[in-house]
Backbone as JSON Lines, residues from 0, in Angstrom:
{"i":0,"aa":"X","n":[-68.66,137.66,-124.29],"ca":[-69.76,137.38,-125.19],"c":[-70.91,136.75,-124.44]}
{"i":1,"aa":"X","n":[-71.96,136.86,-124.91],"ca":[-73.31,136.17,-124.53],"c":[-73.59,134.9,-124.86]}
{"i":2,"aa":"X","n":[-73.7,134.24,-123.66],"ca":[-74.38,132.93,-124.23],"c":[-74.94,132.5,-125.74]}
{"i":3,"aa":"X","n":[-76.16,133.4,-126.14],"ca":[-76.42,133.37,-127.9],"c":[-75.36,133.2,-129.03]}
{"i":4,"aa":"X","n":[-74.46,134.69,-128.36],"ca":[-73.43,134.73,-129.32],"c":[-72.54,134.12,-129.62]}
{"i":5,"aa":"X","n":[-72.0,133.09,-128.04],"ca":[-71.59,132.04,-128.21],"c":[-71.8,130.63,-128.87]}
{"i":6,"aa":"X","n":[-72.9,130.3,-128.7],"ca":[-73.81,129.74,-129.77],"c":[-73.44,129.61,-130.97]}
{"i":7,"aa":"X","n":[-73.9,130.88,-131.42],"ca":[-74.0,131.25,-132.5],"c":[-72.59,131.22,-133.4]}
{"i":8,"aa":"X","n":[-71.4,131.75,-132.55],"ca":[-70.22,131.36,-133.14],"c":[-69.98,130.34,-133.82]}
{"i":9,"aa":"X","n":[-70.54,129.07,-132.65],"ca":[-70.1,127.86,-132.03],"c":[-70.51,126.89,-133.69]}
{"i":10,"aa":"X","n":[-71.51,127.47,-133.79],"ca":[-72.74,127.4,-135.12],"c":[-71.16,127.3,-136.19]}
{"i":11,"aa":"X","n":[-71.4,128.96,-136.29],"ca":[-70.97,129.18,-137.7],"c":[-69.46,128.64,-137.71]}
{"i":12,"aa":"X","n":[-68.85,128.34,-136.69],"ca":[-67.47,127.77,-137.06],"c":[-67.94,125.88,-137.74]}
{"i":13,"aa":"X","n":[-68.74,125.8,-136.91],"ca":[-69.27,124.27,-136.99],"c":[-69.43,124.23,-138.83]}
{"i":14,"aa":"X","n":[-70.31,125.15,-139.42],"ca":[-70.45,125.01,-140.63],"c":[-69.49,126.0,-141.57]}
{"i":15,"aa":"X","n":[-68.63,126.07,-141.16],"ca":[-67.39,126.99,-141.72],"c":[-67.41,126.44,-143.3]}
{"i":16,"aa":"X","n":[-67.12,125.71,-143.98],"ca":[-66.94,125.09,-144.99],"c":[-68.27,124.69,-145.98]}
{"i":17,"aa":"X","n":[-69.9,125.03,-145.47],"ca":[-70.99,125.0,-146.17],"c":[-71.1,126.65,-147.04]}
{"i":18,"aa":"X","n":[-70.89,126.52,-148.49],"ca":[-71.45,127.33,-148.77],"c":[-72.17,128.75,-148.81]}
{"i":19,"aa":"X","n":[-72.36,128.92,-147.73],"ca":[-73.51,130.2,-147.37],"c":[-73.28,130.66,-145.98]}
{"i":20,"aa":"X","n":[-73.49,132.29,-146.45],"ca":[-73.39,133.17,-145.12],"c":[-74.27,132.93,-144.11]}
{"i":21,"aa":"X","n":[-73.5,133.08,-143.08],"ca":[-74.3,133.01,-141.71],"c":[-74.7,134.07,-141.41]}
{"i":22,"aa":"X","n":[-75.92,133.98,-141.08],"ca":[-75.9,135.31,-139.86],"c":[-77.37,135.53,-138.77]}
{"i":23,"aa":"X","n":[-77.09,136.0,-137.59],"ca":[-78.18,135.63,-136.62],"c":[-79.18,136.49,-136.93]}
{"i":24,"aa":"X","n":[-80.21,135.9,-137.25],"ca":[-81.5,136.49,-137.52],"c":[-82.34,136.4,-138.49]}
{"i":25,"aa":"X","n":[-81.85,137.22,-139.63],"ca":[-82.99,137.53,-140.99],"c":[-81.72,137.13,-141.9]}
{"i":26,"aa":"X","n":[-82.43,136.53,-142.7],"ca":[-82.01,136.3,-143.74],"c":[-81.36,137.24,-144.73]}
{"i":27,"aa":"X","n":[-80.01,137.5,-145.15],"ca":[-79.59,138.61,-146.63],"c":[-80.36,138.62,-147.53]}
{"i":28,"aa":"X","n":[-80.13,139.67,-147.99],"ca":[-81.32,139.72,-149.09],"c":[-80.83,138.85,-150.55]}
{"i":29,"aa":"X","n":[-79.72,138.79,-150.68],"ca":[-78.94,137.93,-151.66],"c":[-77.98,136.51,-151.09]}
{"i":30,"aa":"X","n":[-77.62,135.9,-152.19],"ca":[-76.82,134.81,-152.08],"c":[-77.28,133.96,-151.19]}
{"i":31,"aa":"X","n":[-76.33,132.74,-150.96],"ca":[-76.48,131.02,-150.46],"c":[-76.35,132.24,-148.83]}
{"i":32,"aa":"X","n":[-77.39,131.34,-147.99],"ca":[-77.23,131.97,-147.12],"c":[-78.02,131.3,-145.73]}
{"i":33,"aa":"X","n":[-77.57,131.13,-144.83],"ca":[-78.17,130.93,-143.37],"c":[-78.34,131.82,-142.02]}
{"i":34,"aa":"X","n":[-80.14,131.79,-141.97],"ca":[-80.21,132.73,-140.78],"c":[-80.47,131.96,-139.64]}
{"i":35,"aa":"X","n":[-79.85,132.02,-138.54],"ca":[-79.38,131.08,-137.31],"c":[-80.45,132.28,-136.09]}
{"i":36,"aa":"X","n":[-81.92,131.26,-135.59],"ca":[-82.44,131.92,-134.49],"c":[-82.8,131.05,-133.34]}
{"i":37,"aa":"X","n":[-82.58,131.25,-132.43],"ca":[-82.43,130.24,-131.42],"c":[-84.12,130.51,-130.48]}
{"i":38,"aa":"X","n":[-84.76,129.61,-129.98],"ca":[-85.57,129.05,-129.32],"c":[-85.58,128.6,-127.8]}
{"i":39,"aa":"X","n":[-86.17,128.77,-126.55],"ca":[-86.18,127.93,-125.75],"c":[-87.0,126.64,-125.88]}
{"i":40,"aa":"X","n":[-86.38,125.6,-125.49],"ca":[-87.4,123.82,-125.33],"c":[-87.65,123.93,-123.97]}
{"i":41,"aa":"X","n":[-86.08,123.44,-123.19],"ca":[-86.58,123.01,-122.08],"c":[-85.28,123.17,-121.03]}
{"i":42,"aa":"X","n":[-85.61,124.07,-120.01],"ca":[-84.73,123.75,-119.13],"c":[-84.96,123.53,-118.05]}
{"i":43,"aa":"X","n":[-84.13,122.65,-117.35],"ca":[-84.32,122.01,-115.98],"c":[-84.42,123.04,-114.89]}
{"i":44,"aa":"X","n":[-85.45,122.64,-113.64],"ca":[-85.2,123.8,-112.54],"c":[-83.6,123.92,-112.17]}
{"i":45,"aa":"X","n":[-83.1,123.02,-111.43],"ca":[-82.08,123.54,-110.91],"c":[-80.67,122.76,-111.31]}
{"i":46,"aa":"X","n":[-81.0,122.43,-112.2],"ca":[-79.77,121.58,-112.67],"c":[-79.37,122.06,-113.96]}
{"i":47,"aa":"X","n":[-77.8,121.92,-114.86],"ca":[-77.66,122.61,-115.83],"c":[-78.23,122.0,-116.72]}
{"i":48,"aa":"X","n":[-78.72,121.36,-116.92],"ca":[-79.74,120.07,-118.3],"c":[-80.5,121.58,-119.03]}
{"i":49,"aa":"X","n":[-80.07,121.73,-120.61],"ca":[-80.85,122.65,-120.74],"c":[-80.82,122.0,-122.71]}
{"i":50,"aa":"X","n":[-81.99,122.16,-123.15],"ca":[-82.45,121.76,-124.72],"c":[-82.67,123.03,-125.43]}
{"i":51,"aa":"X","n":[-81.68,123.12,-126.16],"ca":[-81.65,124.47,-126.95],"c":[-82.33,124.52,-128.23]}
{"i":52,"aa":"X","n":[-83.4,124.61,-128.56],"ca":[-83.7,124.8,-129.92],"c":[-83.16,125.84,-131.07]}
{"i":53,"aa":"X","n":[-82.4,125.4,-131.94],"ca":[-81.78,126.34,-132.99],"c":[-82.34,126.2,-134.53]}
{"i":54,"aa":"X","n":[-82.98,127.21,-134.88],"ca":[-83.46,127.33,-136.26],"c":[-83.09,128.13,-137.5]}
{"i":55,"aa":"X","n":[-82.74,127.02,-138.41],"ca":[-81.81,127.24,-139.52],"c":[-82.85,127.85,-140.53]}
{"i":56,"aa":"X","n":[-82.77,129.0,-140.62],"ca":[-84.03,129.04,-142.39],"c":[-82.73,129.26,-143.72]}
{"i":57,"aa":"X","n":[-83.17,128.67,-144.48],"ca":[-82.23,128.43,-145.41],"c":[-81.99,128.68,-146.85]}
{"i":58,"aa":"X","n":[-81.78,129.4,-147.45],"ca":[-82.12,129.95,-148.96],"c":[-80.46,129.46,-149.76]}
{"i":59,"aa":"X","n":[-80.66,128.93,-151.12],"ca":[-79.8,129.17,-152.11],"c":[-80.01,129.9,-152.76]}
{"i":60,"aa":"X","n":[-79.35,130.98,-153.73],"ca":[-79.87,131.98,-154.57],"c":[-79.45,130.68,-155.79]}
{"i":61,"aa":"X","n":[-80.8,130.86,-155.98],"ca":[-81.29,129.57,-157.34],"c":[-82.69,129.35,-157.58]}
{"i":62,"aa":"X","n":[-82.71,129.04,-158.91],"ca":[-84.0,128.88,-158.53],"c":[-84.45,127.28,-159.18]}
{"i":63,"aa":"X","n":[-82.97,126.5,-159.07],"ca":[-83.13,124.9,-159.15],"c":[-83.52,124.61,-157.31]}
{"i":64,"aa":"X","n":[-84.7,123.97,-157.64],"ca":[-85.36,123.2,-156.36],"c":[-84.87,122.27,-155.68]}
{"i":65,"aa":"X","n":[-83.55,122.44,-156.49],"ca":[-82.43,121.27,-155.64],"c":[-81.55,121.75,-154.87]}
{"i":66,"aa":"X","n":[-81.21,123.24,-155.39],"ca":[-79.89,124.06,-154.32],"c":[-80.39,123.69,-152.94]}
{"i":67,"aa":"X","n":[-81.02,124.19,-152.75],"ca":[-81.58,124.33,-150.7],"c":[-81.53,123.21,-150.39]}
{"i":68,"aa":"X","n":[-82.4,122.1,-151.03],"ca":[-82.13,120.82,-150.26],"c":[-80.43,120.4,-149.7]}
{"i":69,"aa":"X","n":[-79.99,120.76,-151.29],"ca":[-78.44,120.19,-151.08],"c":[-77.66,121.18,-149.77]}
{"i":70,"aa":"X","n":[-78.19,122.09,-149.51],"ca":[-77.42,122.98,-148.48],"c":[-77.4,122.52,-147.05]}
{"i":71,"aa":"X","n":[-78.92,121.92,-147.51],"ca":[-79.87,121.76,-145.79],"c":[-78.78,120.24,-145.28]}
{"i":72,"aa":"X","n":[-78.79,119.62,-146.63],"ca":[-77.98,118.58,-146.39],"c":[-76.88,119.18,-145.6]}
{"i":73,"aa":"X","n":[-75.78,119.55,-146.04],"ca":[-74.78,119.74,-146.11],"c":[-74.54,120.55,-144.29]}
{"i":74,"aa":"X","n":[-75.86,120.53,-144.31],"ca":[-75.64,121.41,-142.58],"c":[-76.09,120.13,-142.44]}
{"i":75,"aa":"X","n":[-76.89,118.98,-141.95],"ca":[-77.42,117.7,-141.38],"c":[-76.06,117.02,-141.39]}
{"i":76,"aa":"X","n":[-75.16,117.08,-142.56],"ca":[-73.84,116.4,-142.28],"c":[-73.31,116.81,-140.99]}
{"i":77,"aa":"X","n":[-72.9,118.02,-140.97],"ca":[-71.79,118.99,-139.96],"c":[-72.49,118.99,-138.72]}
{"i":78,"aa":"X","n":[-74.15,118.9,-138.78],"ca":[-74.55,119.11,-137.19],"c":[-75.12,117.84,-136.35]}
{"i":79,"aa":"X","n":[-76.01,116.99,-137.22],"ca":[-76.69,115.86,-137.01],"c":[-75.71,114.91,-136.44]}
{"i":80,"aa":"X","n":[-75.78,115.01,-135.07],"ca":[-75.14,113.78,-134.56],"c":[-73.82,114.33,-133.91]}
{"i":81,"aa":"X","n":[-74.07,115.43,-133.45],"ca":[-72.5,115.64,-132.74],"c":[-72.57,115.42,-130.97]}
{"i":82,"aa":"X","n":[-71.79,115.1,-130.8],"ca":[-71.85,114.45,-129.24],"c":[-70.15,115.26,-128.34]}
{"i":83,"aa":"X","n":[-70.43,115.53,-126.91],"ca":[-69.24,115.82,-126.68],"c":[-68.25,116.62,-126.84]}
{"i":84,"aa":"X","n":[-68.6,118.1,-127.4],"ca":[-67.88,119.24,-127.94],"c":[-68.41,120.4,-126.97]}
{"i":85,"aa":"X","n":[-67.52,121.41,-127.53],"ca":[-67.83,123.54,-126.73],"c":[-67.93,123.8,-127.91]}
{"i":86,"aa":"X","n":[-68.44,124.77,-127.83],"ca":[-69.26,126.03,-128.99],"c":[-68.1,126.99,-128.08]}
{"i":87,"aa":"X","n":[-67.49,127.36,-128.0],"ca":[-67.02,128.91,-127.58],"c":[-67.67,128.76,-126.14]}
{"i":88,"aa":"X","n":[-67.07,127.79,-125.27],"ca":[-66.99,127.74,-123.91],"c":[-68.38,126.9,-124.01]}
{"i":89,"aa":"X","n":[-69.19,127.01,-124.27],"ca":[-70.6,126.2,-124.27],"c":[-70.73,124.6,-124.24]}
{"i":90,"aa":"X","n":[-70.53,123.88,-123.29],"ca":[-70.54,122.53,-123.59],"c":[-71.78,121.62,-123.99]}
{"i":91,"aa":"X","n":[-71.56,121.51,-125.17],"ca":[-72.56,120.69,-126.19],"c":[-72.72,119.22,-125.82]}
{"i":92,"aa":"X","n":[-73.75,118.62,-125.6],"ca":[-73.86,116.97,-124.92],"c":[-74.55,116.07,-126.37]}
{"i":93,"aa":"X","n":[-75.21,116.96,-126.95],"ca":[-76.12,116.12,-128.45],"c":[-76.81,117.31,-129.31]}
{"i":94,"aa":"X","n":[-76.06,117.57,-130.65],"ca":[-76.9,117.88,-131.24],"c":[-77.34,117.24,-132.61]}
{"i":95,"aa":"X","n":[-78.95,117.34,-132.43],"ca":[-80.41,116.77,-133.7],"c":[-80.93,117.61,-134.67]}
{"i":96,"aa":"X","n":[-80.99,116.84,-135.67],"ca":[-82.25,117.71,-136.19],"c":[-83.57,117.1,-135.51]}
{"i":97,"aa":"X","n":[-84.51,117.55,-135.72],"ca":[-85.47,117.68,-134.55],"c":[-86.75,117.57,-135.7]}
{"i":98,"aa":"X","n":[-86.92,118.4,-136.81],"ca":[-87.35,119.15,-137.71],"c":[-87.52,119.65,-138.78]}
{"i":99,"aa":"X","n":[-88.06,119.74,-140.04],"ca":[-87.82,120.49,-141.25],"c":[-88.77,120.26,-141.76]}
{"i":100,"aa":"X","n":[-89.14,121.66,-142.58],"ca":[-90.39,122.3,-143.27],"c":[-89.96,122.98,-144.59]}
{"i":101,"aa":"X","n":[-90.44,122.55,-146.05],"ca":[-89.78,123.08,-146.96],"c":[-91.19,124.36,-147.22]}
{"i":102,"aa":"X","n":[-90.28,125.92,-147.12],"ca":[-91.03,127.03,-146.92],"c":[-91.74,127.49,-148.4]}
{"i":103,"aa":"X","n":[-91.24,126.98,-149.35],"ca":[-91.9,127.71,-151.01],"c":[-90.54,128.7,-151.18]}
{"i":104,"aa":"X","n":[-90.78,129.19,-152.9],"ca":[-89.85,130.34,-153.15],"c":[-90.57,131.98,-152.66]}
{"i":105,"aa":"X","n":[-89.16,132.38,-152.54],"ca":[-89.38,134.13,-152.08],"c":[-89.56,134.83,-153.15]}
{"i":106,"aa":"X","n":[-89.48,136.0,-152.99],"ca":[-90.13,136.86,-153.89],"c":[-89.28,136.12,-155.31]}
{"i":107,"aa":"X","n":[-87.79,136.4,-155.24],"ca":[-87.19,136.48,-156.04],"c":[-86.93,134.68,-156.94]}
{"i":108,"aa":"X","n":[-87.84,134.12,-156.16],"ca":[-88.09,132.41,-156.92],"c":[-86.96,131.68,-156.18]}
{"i":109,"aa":"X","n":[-86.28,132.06,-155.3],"ca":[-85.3,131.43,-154.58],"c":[-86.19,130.75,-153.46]}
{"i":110,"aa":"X","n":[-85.91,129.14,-153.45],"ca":[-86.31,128.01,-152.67],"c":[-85.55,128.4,-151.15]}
{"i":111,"aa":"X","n":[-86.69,128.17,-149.97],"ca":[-86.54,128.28,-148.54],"c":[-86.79,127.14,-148.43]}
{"i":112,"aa":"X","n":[-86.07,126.72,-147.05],"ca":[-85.98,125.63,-145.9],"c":[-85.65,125.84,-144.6]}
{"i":113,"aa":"X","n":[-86.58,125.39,-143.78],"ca":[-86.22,125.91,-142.2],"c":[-85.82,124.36,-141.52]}
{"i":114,"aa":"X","n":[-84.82,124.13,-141.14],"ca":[-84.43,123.35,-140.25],"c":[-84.26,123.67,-138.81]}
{"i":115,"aa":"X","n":[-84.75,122.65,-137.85],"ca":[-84.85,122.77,-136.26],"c":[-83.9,122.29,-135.64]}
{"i":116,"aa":"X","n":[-83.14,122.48,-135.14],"ca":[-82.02,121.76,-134.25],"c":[-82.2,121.38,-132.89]}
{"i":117,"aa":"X","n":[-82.35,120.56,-131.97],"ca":[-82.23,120.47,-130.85],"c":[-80.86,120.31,-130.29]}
{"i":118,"aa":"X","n":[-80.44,121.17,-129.53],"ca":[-79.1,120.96,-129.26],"c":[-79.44,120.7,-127.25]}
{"i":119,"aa":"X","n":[-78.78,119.69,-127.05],"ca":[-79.0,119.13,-125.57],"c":[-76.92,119.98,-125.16]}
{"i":120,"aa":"X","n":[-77.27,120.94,-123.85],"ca":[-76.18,121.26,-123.8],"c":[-76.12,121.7,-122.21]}
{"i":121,"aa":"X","n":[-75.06,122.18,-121.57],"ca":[-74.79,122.51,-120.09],"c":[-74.91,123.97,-120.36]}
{"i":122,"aa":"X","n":[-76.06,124.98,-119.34],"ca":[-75.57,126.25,-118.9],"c":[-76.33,126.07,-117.37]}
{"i":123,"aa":"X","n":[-75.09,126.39,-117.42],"ca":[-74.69,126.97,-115.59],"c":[-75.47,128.57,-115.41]}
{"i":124,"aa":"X","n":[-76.16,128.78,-114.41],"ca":[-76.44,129.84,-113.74],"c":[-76.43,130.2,-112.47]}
{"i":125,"aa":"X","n":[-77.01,131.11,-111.87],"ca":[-76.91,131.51,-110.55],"c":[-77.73,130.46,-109.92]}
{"i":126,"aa":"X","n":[-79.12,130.04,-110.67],"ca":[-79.72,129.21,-109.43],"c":[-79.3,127.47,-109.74]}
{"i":127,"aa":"X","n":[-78.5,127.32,-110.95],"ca":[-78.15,126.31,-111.86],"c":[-77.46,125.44,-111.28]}
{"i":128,"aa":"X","n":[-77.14,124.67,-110.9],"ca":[-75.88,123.97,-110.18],"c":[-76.02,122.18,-110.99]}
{"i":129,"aa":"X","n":[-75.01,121.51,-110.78],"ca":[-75.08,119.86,-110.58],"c":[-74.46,119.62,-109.62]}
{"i":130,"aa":"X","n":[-74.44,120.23,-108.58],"ca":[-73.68,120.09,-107.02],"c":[-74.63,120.01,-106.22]}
């Protein structure tokens, strides 16, 4: 698997128990649901120090202005503040929320939320080393 996809696993096992489908990219067109797209911040020249930005956009199919918040929550529980874990080989050092912007309803009156993640984590590459 790819680095992303690893990620991205790493993600959706993390929020296994929230409500709503995952999935990398665009949003379903129905139901409680999370689209997971990842960002570069910052990575170090030659050392593995690398800041992953991960962005949650977030829909409840509802059109109480409270579903999404309560979802967005419910991922800030599971992600905000994790220290010391792998995503699917990926070693995770800190992940933040960083971020959040409440987007308006979509066509269908269903409330959006985009949450930012900073995830501080190790990838190793060819020119990458801590040696």
């Amino acid at each position: 698997m790819s680095y992303h996809e690893n990620l991205f696993n790493g993600l959706a096992e993390t929020l296994t128990d929230v409500d709503a489908e995952m999935k990398l990219g665009i949003l379903p067109q129905a139901g409680n649901a999370i689209a997971i797209n990842f960002y570069s911040v910052q990575d170090h020249g030659t050392m593995t120090d690398t800041i992953q930005g991960v962005q949650l956009a977030i829909r409840a199919e509802s059109r109480d202005s409270r579903a999404t918040p309560a979802l967005s929550e419910a991922v800030f529980e599971r992600l905000h503040g994790i220290t010391g874990t792998t995503w699917h080989g990926v070693p995770i050092v800190h992940c933040y929320r960083n971020s959040s912007a409440y987007l308006g309803p979509d066509d269908s009156g269903n409330h959006k939320i985009t949450d930012n993640y900073y995830v501080q984590l190790s990838r190793a590459g060819l020119h990458r080393t801590d040696t």
